[in-house]
N, C-alpha and C positions, 0 to 999 in steps of 0.2 A: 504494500500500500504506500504510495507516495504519503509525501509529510503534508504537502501544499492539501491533501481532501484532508487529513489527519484536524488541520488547523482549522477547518473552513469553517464559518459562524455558521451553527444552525438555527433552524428557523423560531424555536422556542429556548428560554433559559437553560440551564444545567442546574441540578441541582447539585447546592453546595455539597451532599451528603449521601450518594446513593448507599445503594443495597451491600453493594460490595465491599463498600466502607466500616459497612456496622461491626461483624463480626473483629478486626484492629482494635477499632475503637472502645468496644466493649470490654476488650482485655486490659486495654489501656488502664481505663476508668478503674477498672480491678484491680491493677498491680499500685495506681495512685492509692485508690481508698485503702488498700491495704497498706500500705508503707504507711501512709500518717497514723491508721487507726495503729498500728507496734510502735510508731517513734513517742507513740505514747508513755509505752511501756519501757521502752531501752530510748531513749532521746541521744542518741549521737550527733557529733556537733561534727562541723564540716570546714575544712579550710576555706573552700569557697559557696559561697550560699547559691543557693537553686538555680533561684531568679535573675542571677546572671548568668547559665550557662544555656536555661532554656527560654530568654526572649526572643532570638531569632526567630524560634516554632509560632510566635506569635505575626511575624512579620510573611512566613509563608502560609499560616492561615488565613490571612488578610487578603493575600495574591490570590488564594482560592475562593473565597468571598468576591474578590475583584474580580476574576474572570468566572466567575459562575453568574453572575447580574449585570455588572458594567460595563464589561467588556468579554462577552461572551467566548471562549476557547474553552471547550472542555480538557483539553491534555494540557492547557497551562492552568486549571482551575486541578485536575490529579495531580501536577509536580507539588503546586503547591502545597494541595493536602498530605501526600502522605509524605512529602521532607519535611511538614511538619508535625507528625506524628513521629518519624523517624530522630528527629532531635529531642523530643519531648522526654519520649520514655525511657533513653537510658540512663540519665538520670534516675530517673524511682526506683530501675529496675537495680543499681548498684546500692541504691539505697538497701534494696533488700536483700541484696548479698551478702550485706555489712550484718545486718540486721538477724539472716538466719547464720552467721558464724557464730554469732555470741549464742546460740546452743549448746555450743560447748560440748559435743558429744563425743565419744574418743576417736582420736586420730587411726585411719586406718593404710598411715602410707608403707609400713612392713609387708601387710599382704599385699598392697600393688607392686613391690619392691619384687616380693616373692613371683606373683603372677607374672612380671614384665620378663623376670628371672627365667618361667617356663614356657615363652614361647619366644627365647632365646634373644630377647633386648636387655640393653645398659644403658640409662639415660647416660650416663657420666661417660660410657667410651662413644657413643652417639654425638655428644659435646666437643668429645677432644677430637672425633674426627671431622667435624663440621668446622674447627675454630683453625684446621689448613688449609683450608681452601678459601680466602678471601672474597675469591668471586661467591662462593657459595654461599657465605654468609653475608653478601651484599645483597645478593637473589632476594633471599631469606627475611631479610630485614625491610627489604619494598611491601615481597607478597604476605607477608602477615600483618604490616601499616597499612597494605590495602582494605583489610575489614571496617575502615574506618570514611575510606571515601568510594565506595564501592557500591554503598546504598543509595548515594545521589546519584553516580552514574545506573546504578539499575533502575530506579523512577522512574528517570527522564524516558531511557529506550523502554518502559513497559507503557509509558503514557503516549507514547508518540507511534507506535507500533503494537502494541498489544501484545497478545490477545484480552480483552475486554475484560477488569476482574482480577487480570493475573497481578498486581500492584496488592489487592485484597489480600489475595492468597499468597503470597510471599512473606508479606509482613504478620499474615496469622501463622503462616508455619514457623519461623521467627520467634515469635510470641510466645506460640506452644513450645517452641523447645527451652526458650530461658526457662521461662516454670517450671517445664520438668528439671531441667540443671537443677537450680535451684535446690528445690523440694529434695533430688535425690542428693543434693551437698547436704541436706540440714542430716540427713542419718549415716551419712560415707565421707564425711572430711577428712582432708591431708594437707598436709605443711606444702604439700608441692617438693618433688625432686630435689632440687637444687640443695635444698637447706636439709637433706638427707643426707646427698654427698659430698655436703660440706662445701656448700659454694653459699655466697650471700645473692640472699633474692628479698625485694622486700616488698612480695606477696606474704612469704613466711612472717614477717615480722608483723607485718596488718593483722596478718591470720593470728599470733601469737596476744600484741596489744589487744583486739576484741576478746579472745577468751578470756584474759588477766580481768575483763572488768574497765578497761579503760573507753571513756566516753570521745576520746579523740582529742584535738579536731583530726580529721583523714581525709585524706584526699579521693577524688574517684579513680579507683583504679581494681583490675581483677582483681580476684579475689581467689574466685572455684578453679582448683585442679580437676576435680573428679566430679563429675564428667566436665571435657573438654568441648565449653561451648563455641570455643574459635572451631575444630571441627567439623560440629552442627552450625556453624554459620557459612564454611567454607563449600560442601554439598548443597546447601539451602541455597547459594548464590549460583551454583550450576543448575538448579533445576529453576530456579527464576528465568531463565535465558533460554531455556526447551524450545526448539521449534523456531526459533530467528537465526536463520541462515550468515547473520553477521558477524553476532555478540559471541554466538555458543563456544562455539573453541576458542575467542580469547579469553572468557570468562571459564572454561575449563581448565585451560592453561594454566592460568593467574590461581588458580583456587587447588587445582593438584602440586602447586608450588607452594599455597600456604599452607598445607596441610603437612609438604614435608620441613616446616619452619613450625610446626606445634610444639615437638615436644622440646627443640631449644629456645625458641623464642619467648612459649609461652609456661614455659615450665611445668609439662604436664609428662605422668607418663604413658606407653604405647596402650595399656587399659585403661588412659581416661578418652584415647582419642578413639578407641573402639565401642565404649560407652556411648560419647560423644556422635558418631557414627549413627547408632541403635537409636538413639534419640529425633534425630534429621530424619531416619526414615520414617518413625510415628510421626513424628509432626509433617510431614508431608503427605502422607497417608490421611493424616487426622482432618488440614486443611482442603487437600483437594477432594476428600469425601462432602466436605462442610460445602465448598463452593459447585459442588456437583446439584447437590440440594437445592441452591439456593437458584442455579440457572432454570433448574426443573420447576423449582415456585413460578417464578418467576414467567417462565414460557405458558405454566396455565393460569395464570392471571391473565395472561394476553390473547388465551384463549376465549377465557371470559368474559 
């Protein structure tokens, strides 16, 4: 499909919020109201407050309100919505990473030490042999900083090219898999590799300050080794791309590059990124059963 019909004013408004929308949105709202209703209970303080990291979210809400009424484009009234949903929620969602460590429940980095042990990985000889080859850990160091600007460039090409929805469904498989992260860190926490074998990371040390009881301030930054949500975010960004003749293998490329930059980069080991793995495919499974649903509402309403 050309971009020039992609753009082209249709003849009625857009609405700011369809169908496709809800299902993001709704988890949103969830992972907010839950974070404030615990910062009740554990109030951690923060080097830097909310409200400066998620104003932008309000300036491409604004662009999606703008071209949903004033200036009618629907794929510039989608960019804007979901980069702003996309800025919004990772904040709360670290919130509540912070939030389910102070559980405090025992560390279980021995048996991954052990498991990584029997199907024949060493994060520590993985390290040493990643840290000769320069080029490799330059690779390494792009494609795993790519989880960070990789969602605006997937917006733009799901808004501009579709397929219709697929923007919904990325961001709810996304969604679905932090949660599970999450949920499965509060009963399976670990220090993370590094601070095993005896290397300073200071994931470990955030992880170590919240169990002590310390209210911070902290900064945002990971948190969960187990399961490995870069992973589940690095699969989740290849199946976003399905079916576009353009994106799919640089976004395959880029993403089986971060995957092997997980377990030095991100200080996981090869059981949080198989974990990690397991999780990408329920959440995609979970999402594109939900938006199968929702085309199906949708086509008999139209019937009606």
């Amino acid at each position: 499909m050309r971009i020039e019909a992609v753009l082209e004013t249709p003849a009625v408004p857009a609405r700011i919020l369809d169908r496709a929308a809800v299902p993001p949105l709704a988890i949103i709202l969830a992972i907010v109201g839950l974070t404030f209703m615990l910062e009740q209970w554990i109030p951690l303080r923060w080097a830097i407050p909310a409200y400066r990291l998620i104003w932008p979210a309000g300036a491409c809400f604004g662009m999606a309100i703008f071209y949903s009424s004033v200036r009618v484009r629907p794929a510039f009234q989608e960019i804007g919505l979901y980069l702003g949903l996309w800025i919004f929620f990772p904040i709360f969602a670290a919130k509540l990473s912070y939030i389910a460590t102070c559980a405090g429940l025992p560390l279980r980095d021995r048996f991954f030490i052990a498991a990584d042990a029997a199907i024949g990985f060493n994060w520590s000889d993985w390290v040493h042999f990643v840290k000769r080859y320069p080029a490799i850990v330059t690779m390494q160091d792009y494609a795993y900083g790519s989880s960070f600007w990789q969602p605006l460039l997937t917006v733009i090409v799901l808004a501009l090219w579709g397929p219709r929805g697929r923007n919904g469904e990325f961001l709810t498989s996304i969604l679905l898999a932090l949660l599970s992260t999450i949920l499965t860190y509060i009963f399976v926490p670990t220090l993370g590799p590094a601070d095993m074998f005896g290397q300073h990371a200071q994931q470990a040390e955030l992880i170590e300050s919240l169990r002590s009881g310390s209210l911070g301030p902290y900064p945002y930054f990971g948190v969960i080794s187990f399961p490995s949500f870069h992973t589940a975010m690095a699969l989740l960004y290849i199946t976003a791309h399905r079916g576009n003749r353009f994106t799919f293998l640089p976004a395959l490329a880029l993403n089986l590059a971060m995957l092997t930059a997980v377990p030095y980069q991100g200080d996981h080991y090869l059981s949080d990124m198989i974990a990690g793995a397991g999780i990408a495919l329920m959440s995609f499974l979970a999402a594109r059963f939900l938006y199968r649903r929702l085309e199906v509402s949708r086509d008999d309403a139209r019937a009606t």
